[in-house]
ROROKE-136460 format. One record per residue: residue number from 0; residue in three letters; x, y, z of N, C-alpha, C, O in turn. Coordinates in steps of 0.001 Angstrom, whole numbers, plus 500000, padded with zeros to 6 digits. Atoms other than C-alpha are relative to their C-alpha. Layout:
ROROKE-136460
REC  vofi  roza   neast  nnorth     nup  caeast  canorth    caup   ceast  cnorth     cup   oeast  onorth     oup
REC   NUM   ala       X       Y       Z       X        Y       Z       X       Y       Z       X       Y       Z
...
//
This chain:
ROROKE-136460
REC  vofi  roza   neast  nnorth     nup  caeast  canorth    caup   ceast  cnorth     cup   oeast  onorth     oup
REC     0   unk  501224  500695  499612  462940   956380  411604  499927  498651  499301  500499  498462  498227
REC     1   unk  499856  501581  500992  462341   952569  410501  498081  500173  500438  497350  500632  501315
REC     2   unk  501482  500416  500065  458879   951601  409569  499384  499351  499500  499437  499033  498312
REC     3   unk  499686  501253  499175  457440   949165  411156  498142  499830  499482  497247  500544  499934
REC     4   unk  501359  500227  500012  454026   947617  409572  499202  498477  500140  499871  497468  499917
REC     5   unk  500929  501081  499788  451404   944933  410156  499066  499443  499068  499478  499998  498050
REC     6   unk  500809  500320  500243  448643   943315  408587  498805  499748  501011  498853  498898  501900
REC     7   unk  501043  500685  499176  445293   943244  410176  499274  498802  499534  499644  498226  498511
REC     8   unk  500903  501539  500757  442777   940148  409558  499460  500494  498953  499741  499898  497913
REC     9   unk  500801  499688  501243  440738   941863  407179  500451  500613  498739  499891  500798  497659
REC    10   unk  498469  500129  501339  444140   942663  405125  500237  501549  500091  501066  502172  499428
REC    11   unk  499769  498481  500409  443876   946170  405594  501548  499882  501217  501877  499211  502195
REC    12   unk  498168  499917  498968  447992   947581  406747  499297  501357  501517  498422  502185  501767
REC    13   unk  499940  499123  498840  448330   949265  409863  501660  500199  500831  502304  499300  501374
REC    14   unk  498793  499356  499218  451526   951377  411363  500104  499783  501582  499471  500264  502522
REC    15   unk  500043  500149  498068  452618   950110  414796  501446  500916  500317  501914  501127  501435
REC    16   unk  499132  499013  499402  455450   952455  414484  499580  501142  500447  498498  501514  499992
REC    17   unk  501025  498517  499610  454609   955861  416193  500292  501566  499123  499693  502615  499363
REC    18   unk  499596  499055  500341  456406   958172  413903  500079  499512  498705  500297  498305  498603
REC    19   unk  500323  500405  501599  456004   958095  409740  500165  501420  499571  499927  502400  500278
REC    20   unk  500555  499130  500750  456087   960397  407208  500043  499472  498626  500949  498655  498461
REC    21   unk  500417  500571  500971  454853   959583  403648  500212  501257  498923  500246  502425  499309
REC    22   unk  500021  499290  501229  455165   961215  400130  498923  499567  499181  498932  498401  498786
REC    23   unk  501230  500866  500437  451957   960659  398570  500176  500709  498121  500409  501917  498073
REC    24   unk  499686  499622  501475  452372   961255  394315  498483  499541  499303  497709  498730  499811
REC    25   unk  501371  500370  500444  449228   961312  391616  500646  500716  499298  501353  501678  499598
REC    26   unk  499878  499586  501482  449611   961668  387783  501256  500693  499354  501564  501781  498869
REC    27   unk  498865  499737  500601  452568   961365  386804  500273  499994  498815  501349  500394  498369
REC    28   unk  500601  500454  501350  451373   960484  383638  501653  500026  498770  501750  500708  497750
REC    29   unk  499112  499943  501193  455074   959522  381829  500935  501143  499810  501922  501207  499076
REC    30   unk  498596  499143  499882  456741   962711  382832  500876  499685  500952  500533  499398  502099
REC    31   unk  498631  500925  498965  460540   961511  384288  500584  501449  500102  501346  501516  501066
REC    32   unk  499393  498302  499419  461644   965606  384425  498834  500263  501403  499049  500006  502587
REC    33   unk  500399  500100  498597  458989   966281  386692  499932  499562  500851  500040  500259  501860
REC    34   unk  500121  500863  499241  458564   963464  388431  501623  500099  500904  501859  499967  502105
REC    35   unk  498412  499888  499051  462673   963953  389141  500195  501505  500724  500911  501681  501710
REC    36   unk  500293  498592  498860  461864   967834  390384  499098  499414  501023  499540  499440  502171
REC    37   unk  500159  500947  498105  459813   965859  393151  500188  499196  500659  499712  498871  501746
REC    38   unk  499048  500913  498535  461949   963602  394425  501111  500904  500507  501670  500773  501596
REC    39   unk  498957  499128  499881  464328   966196  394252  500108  501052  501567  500954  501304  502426
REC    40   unk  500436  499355  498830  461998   968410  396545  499987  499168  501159  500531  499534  502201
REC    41   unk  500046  500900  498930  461423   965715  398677  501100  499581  500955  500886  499699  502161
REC    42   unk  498631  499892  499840  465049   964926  399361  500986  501240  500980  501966  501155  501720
REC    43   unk  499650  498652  499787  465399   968766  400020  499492  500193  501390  500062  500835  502272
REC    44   unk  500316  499818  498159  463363   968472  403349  500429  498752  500680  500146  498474  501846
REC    45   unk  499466  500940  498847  465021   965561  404384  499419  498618  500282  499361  497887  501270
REC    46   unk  500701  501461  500549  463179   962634  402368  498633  499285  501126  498223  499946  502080
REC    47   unk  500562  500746  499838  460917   960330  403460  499215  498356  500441  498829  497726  499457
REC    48   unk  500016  501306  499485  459983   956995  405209  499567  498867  498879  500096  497760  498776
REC    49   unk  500611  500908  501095  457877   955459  402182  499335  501246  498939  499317  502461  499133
REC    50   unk  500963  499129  500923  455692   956742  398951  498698  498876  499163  498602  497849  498491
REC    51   unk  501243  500471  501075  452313   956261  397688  499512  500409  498788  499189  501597  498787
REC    52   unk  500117  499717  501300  451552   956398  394193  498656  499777  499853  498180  498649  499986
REC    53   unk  501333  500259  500106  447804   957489  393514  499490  499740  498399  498383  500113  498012
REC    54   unk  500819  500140  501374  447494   956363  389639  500371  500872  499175  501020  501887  499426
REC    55   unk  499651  499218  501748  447795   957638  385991  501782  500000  500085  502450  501029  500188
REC    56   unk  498386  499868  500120  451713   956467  385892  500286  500348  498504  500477  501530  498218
REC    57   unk  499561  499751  501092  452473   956261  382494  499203  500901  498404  499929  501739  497868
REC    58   unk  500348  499054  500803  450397   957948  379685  499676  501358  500646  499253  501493  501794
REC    59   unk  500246  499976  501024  450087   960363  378393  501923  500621  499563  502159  500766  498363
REC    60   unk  498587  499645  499654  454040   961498  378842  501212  499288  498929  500869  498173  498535
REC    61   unk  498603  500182  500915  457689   960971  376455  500527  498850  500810  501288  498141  500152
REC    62   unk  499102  501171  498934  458940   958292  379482  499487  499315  500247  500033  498839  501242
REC    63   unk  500926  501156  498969  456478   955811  380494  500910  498741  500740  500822  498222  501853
REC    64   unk  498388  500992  499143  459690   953386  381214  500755  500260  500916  500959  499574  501918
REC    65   unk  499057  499667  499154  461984   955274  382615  499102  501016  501109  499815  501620  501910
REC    66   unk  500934  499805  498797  458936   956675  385014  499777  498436  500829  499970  498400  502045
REC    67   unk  500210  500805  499239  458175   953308  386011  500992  499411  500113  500815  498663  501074
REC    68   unk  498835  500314  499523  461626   952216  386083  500497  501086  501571  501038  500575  502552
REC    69   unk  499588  499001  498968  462317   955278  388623  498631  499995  501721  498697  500221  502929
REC    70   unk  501415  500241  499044  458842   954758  390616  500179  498558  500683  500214  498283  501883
REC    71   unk  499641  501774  499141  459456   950920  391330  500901  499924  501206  500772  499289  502253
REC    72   unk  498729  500216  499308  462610   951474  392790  500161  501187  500999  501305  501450  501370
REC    73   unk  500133  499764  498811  461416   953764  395525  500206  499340  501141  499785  498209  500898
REC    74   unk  500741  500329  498225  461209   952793  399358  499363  499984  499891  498789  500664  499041
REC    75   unk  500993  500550  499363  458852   951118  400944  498445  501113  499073  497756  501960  499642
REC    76   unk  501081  499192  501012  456102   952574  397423  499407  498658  500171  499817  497499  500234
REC    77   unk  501503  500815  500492  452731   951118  397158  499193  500942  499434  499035  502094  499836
REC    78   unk  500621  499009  500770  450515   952235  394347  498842  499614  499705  498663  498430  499990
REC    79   unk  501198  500375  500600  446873   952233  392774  500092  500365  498616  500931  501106  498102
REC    80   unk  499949  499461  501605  445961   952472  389180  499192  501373  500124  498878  501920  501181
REC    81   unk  500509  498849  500751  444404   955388  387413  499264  499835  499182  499033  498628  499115
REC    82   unk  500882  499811  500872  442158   956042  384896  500924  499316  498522  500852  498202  498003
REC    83   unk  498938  500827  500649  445067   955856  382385  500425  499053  499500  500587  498558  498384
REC    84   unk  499408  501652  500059  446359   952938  383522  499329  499162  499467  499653  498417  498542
REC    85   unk  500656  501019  500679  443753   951173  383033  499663  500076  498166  499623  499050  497488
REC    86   unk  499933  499827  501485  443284   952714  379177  501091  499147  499536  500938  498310  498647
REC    87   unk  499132  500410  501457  446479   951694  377937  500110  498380  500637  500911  497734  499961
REC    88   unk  500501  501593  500001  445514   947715  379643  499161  499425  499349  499242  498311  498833
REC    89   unk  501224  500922  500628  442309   947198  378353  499925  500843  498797  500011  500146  497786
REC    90   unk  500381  499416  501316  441725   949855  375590  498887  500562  499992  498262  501042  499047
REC    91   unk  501150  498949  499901  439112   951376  377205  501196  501793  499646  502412  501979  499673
REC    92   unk  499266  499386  500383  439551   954932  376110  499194  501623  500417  498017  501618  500056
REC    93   unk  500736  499135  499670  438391   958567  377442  499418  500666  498674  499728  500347  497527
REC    94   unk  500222  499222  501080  436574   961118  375465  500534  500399  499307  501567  500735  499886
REC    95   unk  501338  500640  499932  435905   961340  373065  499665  499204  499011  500602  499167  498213
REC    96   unk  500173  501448  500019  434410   958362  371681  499904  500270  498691  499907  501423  498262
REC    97   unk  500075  500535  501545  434117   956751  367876  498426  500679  499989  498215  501390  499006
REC    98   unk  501319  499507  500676  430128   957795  368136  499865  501701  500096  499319  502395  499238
REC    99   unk  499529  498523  500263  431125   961492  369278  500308  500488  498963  499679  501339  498335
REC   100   unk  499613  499592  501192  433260   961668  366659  499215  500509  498362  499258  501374  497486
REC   101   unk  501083  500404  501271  430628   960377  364203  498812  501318  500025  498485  501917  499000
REC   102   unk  500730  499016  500129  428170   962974  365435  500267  501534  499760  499472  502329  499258
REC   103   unk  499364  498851  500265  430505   965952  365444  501611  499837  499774  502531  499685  500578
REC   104   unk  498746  500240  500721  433326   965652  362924  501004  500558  500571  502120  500040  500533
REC   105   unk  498999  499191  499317  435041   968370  364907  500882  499363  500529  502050  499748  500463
REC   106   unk  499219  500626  499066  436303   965837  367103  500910  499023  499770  501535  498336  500578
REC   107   unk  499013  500860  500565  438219   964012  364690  501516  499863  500513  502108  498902  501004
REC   108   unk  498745  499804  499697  441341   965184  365258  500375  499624  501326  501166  498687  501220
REC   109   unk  500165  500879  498898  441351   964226  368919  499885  498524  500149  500735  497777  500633
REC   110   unk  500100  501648  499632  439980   960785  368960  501201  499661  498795  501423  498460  498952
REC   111   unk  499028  500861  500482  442831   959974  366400  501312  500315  500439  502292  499647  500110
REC   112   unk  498997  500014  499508  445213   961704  368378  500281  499126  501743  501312  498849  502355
REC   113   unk  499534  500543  499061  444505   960086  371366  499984  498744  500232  500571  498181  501156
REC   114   unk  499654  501459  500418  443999   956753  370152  501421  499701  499393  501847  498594  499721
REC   115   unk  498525  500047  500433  447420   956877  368597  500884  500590  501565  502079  500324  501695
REC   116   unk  498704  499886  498804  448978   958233  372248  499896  498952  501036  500836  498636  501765
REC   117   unk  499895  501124  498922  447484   955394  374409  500693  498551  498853  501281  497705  499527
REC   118   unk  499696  501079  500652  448456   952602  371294  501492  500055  500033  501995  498937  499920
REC   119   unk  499025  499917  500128  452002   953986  371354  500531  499941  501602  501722  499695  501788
REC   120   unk  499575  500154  498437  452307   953939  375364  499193  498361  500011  499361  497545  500917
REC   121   unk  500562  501831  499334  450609   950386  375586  501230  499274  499037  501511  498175  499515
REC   122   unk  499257  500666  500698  453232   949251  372937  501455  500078  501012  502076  499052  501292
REC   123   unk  498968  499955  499358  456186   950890  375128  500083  498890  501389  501070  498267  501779
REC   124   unk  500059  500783  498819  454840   949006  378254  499819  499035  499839  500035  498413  500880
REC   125   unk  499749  501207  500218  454390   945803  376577  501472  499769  499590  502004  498759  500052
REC   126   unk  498929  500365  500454  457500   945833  375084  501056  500041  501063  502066  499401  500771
REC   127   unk  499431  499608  498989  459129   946752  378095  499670  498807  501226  500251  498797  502311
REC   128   unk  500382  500742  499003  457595   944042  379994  499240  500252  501219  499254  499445  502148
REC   129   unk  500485  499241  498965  455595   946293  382287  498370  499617  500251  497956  499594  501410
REC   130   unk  501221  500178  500416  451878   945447  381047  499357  499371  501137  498545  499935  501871
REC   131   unk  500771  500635  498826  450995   942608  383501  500205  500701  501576  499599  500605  502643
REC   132   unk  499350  499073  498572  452676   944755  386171  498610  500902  500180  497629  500699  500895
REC   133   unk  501365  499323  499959  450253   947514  385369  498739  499339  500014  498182  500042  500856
REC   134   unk  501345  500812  500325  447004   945399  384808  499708  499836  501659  498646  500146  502199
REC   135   unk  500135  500664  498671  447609   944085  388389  500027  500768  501254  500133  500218  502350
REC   136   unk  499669  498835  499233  447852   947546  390216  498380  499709  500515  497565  499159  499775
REC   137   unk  501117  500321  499117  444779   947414  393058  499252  502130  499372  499793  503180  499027
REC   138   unk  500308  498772  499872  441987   950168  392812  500546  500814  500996  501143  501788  500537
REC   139   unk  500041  499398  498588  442478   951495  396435  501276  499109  501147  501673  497945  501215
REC   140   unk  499449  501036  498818  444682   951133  399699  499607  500682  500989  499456  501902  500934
REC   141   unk  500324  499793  498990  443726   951230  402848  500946  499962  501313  501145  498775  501570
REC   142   unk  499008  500094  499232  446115   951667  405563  499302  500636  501649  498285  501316  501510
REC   143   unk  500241  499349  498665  445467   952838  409397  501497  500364  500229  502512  499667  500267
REC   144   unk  498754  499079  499324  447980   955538  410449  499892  499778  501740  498861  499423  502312
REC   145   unk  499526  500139  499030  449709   955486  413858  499233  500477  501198  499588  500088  502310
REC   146   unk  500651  499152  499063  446971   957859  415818  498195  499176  500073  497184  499539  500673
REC   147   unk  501180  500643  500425  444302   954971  414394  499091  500620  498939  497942  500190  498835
REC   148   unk  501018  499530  501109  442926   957297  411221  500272  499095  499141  501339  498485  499090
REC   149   unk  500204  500827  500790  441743   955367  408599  500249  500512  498755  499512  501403  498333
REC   150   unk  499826  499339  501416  443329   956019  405092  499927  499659  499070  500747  498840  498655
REC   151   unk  500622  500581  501635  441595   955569  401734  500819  500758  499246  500603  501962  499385
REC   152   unk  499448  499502  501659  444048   956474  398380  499260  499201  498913  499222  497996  498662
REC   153   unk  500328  500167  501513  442497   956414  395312  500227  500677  499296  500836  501693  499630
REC   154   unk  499817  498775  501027  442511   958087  392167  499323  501042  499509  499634  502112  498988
REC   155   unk  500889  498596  500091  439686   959841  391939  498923  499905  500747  498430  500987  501064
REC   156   unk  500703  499303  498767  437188   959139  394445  499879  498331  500525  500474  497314  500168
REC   157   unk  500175  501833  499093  435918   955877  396804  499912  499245  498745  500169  500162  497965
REC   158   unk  500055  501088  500730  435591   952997  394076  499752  500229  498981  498963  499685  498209
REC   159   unk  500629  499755  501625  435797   954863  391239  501867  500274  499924  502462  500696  500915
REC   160   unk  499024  499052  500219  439482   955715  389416  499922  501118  498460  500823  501695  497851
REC   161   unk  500782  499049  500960  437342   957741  386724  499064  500754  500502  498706  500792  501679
REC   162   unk  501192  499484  499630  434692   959797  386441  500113  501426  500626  501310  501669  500783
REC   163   unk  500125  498768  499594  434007   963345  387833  501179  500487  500830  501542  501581  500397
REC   164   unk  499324  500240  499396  436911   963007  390748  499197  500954  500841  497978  501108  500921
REC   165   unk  500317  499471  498048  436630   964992  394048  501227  501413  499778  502444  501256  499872
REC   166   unk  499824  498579  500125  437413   969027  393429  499144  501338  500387  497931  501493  500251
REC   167   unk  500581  498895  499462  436899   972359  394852  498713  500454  498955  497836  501216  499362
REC   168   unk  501260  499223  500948  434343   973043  391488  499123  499073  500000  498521  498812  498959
REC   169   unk  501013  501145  500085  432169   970181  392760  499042  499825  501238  499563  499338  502241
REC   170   unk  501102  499920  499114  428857   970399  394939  500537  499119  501162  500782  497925  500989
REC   171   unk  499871  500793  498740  429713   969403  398644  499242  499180  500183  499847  498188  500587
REC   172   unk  500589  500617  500227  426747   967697  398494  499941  498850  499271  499471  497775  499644
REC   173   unk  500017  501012  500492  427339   965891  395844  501321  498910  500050  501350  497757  499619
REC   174   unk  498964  500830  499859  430936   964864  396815  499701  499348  501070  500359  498309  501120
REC   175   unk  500750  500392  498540  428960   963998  400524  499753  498944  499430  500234  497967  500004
REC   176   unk  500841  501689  500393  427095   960965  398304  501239  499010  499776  501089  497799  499940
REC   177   unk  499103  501156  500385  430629   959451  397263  500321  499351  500958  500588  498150  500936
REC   178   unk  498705  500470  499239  432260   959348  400328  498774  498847  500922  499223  498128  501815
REC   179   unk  500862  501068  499466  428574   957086  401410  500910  498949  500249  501631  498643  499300
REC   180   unk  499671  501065  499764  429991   954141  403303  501555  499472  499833  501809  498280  500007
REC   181   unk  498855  499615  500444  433794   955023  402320  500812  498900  501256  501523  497922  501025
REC   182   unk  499207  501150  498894  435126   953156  405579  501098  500889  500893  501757  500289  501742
REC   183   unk  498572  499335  500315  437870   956328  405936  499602  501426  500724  498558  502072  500636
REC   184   unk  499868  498845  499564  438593   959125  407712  500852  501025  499383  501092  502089  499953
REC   185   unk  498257  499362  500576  441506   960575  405719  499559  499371  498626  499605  498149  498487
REC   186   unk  499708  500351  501715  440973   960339  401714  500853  500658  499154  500842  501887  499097
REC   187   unk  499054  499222  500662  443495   961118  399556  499855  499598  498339  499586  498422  498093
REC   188   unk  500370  500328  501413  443112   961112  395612  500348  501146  499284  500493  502264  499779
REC   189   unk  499513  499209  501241  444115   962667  392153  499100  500344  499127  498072  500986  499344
REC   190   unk  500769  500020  501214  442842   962547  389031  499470  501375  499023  499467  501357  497792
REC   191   unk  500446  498246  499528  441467   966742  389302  501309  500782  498952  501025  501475  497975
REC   192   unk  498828  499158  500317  445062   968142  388289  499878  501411  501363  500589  502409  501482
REC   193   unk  499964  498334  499472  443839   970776  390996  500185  499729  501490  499225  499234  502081
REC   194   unk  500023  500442  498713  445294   970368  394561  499263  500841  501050  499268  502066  501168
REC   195   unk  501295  499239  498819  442648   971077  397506  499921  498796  501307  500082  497580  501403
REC   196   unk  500520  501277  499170  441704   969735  400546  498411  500277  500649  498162  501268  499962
REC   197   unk  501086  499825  499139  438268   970073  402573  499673  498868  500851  500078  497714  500708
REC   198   unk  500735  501059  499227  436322   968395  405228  498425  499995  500097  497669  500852  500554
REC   199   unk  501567  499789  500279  432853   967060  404331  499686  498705  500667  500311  497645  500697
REC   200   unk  500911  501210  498673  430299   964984  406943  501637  499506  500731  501937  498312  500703
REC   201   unk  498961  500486  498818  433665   964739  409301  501171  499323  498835  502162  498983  499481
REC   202   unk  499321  501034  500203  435655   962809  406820  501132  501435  499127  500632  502530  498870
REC   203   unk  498932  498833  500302  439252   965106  405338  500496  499513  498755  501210  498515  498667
REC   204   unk  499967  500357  501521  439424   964927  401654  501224  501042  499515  501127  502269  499479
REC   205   unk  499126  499481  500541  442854   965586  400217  500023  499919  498493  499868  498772  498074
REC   206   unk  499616  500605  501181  443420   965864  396584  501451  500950  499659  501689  502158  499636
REC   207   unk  498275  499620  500473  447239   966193  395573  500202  500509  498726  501298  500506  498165
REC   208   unk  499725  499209  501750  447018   967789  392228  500769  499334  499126  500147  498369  498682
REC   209   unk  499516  500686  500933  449429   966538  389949  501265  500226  499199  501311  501158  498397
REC   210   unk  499051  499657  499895  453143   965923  389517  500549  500381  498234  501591  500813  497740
REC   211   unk  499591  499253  501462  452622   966571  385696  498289  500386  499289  497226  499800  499490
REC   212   unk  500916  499613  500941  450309   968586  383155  498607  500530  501085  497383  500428  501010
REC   213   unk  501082  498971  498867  448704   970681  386267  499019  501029  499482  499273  501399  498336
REC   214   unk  500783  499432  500427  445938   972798  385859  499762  500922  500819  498739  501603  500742
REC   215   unk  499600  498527  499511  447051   975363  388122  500271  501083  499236  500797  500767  498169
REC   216   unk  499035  498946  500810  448072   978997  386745  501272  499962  499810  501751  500349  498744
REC   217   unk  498560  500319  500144  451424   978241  387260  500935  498439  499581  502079  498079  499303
REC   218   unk  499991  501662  500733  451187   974539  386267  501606  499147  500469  502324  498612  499623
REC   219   unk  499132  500106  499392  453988   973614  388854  499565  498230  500125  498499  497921  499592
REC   220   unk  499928  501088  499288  454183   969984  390165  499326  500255  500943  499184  501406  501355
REC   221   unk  500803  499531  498407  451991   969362  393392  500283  498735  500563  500313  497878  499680
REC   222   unk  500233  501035  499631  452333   966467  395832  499837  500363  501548  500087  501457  502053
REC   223   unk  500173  500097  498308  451651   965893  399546  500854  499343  500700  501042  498155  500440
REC   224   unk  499535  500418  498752  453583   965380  402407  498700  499406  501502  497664  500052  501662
REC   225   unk  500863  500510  499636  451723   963114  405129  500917  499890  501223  501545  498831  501209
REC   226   unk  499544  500142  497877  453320   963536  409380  499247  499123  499909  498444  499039  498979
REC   227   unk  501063  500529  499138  451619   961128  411278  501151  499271  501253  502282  498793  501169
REC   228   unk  499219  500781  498764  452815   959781  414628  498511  499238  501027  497396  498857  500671
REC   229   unk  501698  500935  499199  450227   958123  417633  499122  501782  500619  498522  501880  501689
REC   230   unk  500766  499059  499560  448652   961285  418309  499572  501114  499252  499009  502009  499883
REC   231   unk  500396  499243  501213  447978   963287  415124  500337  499631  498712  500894  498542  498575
REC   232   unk  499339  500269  500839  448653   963639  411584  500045  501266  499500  499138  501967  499947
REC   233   unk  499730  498762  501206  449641   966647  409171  499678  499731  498716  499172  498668  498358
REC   234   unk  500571  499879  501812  448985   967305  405437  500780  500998  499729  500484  502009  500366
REC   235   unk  499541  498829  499971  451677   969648  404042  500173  499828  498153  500975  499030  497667
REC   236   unk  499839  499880  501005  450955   970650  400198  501207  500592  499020  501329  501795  498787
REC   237   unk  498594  499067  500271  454414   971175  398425  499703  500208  498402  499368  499211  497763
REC   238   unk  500121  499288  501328  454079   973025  395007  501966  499795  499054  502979  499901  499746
REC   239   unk  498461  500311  500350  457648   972296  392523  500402  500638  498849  499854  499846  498081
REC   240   unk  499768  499425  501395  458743   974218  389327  500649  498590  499512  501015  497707  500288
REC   241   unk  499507  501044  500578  459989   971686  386453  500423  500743  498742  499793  501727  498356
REC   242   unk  499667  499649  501348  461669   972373  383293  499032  499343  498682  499228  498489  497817
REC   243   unk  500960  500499  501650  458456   972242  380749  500638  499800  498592  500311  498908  497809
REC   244   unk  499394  499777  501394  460688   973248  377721  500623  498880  499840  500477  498176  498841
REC   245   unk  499399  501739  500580  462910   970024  378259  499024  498850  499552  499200  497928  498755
REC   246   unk  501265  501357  500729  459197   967995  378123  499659  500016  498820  499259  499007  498240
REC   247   unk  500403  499627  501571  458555   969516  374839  501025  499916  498883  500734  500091  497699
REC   248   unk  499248  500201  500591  461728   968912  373643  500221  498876  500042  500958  498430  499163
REC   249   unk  499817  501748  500647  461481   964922  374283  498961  499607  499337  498806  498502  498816
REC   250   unk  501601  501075  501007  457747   964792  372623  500761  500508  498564  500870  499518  497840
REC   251   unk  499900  499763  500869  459240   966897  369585  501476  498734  499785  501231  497890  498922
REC   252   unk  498962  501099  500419  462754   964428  369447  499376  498712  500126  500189  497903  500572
REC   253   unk  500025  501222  499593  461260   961543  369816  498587  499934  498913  498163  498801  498683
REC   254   unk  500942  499931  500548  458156   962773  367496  498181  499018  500705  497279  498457  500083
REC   255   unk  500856  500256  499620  455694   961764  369985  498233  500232  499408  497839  501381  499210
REC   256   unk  501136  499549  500422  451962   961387  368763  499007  500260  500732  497895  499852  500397
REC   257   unk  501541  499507  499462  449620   962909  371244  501345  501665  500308  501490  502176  501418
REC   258   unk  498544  498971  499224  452892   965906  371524  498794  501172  499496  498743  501963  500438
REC   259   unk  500592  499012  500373  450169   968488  369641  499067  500575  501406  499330  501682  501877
REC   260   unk  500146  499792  498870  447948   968366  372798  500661  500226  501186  500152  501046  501951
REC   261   unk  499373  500162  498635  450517   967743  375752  501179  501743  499419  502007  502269  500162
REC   262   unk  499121  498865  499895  452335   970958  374253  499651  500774  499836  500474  501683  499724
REC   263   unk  500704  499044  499730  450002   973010  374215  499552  500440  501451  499354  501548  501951
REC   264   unk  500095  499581  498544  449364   972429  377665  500805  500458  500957  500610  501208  501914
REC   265   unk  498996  499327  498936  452793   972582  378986  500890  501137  499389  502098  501130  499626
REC   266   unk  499738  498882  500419  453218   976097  376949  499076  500608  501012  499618  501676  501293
REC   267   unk  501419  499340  499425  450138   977295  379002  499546  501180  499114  498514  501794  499385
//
């Protein structure tokens, strides 16, 4: 298949080819083992026309380089930032915060471990030359698929790549107020770790879970496959095993400092 795209006036892309299929990826966050068990899978059904990258590339992960060295150099990839991303640019920083801390000492240990894992991934990606690269990643893309659906990627919901995201443990109702004025028929987004899809007020809300540090029981890789031709589209959720023990063996060689958290998680 070759594929074949446009620009409309108002900048948004649109597919004038009639046949596509897409690999859509979210939170890769710096793991290059997992991230290489899903290209791997991908490959395995017989690859892919292009890939979209929904955010959180490099922290909190042992690779942030050789992830975005391996991510760049996709086919026809276009990506958005993440929550993440934007941490280790500006220095904004998630929970939880210097006045948290201050009010409940408990939380010491945290805010200095995770201020020490975004200062040591913003150092790799400056030094690496990657920084302005990242900084310059768009919230959102908008694309029209081949059948005319309208497709919003983000990272965690319409014009946000923080914040609550868009998950099965979240009031339909209240995910109904995000998608206010969204523009989109087809949303696709991360951020969750938990892959789901539903359809709320007409509009088909995918979230792809997450190709590292899942929050599944089985804490597998997750990404989406995306058909589309001029007369429909598909959604096919592929689940991936990865070798956790090798991730825990580059935070411990390499003495990574956020490795106390990230290996606890990928022990489950």
């Amino acid at each position: 298949m070759i594929l074949a795209l446009q620009w409309l006036i108002s900048g948004q892309l649109t597919f004038v080819d009639s046949n596509m299929r897409i690999a859509l990826l979210s939170d890769i966050h710096g793991n290059e083992i997992a991230l290489h068990a899903v290209l791997a899978d991908i490959a395995g059904v017989g690859g892919v026309d292009a890939y979209w990258i929904l955010g959180d590339l490099v922290a909190l992960g042992p690779e942030p380089i050789r992830t975005l060295d391996i991510l760049s150099a996709l086919p026809n990839v276009r990506f958005v930032r993440g929550n993440t991303d934007r941490y280790v640019c500006t220095g904004d920083r998630p929970s939880p915060s210097i006045e948290e801390a201050k009010s409940n000492p408990d939380l010491l240990d945290a805010l200095v471990e995770v201020a020490n894992t975004f200062a040591w991934t913003q150092g790799m990606v400056t030094a690496s030359g990657w920084l302005q690269w990242l900084q310059d990643l768009p919230l959102e893309m908008r694309i029209t698929l081949p059948d005319g659906t309208r497709f919003l990627g983000v990272h965690a919901s319409p014009g946000q790549d923080d914040g609550s995201g868009i998950s099965s443990d979240r009031d339909a109702a209240e995910i109904a107020g995000q998608l206010t004025d969204s523009g989109a028929d087809l949303i696709c987004v991360g951020h969750t770790h938990r892959p789901w899809e539903s359809k709320i007020q007409g509009i088909h809300i995918v979230n792809l879970g997450s190709v590292s540090l899942s929050l599944t029981d089985d804490k597998y890789a997750s990404y989406v496959l995306l058909n589309a031709d001029a007369g429909m589209y598909t959604v096919e959720h592929r689940r991936v095993r990865y070798d956790r023990g090798a991730v825990i063996d580059q935070l411990n060689r390499i003495g990574h400092p956020g490795r106390g958290y990230l290996i606890k998680h990928l022990s489950g």
